[in-house]
Backbone bond lengths (Angstrom), bond angles and torsions (degrees), N, CA, C in turn:
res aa  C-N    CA-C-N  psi(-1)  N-CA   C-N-CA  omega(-1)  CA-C   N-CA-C  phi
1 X - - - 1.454 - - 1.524 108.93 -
2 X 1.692 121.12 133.83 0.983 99.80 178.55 1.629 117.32 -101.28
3 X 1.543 124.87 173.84 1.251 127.57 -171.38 1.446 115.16 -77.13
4 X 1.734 101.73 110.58 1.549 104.39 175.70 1.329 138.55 -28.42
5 X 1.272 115.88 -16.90 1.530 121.42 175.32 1.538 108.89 -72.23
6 X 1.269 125.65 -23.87 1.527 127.46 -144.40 2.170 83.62 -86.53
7 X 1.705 83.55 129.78 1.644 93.24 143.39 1.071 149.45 -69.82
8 X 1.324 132.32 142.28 1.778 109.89 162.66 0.894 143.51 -42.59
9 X 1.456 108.16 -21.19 1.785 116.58 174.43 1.302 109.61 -67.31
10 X 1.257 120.78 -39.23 1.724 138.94 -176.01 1.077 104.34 -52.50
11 X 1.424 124.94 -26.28 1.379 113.04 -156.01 1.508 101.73 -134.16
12 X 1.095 124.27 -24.73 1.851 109.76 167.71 1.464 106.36 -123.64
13 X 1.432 105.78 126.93 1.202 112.71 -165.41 1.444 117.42 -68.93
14 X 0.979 114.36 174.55 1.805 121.42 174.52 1.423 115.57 -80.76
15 X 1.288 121.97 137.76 1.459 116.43 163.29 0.942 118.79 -96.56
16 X 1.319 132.10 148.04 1.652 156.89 -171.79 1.646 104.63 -121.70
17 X 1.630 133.52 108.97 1.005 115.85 139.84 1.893 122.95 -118.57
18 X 1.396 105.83 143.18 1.482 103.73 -159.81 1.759 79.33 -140.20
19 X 1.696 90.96 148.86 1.009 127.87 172.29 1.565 121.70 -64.31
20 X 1.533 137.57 137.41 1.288 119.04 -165.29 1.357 105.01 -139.98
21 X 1.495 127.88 155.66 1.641 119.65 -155.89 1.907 71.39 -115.18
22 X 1.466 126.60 147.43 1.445 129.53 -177.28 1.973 91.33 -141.00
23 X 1.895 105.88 99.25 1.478 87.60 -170.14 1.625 105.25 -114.39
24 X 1.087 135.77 94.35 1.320 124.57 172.27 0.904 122.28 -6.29
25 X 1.852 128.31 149.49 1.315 122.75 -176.67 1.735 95.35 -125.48
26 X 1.580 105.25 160.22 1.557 98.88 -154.54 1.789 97.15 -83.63
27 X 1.377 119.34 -15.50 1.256 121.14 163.89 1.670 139.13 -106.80
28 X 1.409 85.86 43.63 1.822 107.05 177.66 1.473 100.10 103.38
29 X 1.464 124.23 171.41 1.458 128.36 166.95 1.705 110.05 87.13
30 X 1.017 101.41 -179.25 1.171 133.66 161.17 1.502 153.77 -132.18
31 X 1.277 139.31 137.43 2.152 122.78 -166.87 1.657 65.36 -117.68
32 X 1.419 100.86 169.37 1.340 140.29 -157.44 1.922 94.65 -163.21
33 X 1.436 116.56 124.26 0.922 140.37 175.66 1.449 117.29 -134.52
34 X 1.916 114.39 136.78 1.793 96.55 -170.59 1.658 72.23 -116.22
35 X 0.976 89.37 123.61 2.293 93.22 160.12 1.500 104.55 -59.98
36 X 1.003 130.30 -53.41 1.633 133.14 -164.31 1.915 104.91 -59.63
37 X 1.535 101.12 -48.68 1.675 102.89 160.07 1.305 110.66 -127.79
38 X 1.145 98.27 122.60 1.666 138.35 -175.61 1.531 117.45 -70.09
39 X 1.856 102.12 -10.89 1.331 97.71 -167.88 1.202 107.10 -113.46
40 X 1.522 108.44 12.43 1.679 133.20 177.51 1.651 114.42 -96.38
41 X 1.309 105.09 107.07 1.876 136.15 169.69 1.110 102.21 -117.00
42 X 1.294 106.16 132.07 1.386 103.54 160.77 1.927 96.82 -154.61
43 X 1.456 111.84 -163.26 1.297 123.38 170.43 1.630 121.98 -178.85
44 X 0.730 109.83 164.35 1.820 100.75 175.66 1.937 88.92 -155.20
45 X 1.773 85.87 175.46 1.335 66.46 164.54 1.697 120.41 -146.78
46 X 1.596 96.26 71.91 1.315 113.81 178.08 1.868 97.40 -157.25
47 X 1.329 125.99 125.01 1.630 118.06 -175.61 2.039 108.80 -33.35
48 X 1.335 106.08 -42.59 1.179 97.14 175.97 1.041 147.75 -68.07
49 X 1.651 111.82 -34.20 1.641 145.73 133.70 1.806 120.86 -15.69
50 X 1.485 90.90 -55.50 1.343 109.75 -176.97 1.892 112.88 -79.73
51 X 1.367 116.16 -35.22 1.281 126.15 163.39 1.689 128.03 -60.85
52 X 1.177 95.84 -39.98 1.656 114.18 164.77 1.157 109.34 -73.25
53 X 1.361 142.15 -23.74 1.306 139.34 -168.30 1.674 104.08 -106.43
54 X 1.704 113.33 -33.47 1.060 108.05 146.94 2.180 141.98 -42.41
55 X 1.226 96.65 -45.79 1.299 103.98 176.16 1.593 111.27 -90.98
56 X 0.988 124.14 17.40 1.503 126.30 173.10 1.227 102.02 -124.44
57 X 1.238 142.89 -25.89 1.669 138.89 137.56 1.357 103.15 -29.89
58 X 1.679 115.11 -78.46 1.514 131.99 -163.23 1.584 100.07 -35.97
59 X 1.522 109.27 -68.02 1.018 119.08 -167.59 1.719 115.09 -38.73
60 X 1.416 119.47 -75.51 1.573 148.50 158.69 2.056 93.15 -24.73
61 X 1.034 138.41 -48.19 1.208 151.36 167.52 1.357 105.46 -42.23
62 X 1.337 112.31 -74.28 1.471 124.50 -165.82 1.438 100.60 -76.47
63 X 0.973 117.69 -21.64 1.574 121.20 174.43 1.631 114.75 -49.65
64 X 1.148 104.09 -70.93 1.286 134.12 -162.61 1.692 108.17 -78.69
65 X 1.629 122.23 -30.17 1.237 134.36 155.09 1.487 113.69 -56.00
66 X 1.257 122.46 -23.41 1.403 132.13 -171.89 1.333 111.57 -91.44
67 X 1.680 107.63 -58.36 1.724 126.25 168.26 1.476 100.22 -45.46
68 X 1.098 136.11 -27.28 1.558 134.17 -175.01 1.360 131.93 -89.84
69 X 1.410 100.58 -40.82 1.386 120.24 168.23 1.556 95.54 103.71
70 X 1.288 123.26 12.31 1.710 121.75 156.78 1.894 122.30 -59.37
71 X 0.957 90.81 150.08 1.759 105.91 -171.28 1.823 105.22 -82.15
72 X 1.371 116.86 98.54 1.509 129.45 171.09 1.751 99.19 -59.70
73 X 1.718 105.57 81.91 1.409 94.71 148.99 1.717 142.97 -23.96
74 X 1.428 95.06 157.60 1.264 94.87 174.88 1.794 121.50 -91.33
75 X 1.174 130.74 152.35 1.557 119.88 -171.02 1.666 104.56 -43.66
76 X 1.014 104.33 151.73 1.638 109.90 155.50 0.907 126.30 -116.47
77 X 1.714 139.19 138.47 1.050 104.93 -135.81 2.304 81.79 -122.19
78 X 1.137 111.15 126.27 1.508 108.62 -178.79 1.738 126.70 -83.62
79 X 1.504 103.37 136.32 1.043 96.48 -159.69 1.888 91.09 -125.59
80 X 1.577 104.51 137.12 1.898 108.23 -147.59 1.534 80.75 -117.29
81 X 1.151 133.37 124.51 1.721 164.54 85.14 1.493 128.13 -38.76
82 X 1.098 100.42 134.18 1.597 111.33 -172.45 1.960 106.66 -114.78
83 X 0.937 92.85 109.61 1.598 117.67 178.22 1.698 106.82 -81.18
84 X 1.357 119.61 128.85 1.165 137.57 174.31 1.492 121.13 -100.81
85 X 1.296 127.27 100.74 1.173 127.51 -173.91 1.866 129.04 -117.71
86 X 1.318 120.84 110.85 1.629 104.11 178.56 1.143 104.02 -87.47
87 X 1.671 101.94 124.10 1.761 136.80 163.05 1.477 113.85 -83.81
């Protein structure tokens, strides 16, 4: 039984869904980038590898944004253009 004091928030967590940049690497693997948090790198090196390693960043992220009293943005949502440049 749990203790009458406890809120609902206490007890079912929040969901987070955020948008994720997934960019091939030219020698196997994958980087994983969240636009919404900027302070999220990651990689694995299988898409799924790299997705799992993605949400255990996120997670550890939102963690510590919370422990702080920082504001958990909202997703951002990325939009990919290809720039032409002579080198």
């Amino acid at each position: 039984m749990l203790p009458s004091d406890w809120r609902r928030s206490e007890i079912v967590a929040d969901h987070y869904s955020f948008s994720v940049v997934l960019e091939p690497q030219e020698g196997g693997g994958f980087t994983v980038l969240v636009p919404a948090l900027p302070e999220v790198v990651t990689e694995g090196d299988t898409e799924q590898e790299a997705l799992a390693n993605a949400e255990e960043a996120i997670r550890a992220i939102l963690a510590y944004r919370r422990d702080h009293g920082l504001a958990i943005p909202a997703d951002a949502r990325p939009e990919i253009r290809r720039v032409t440049v002579a080198a």
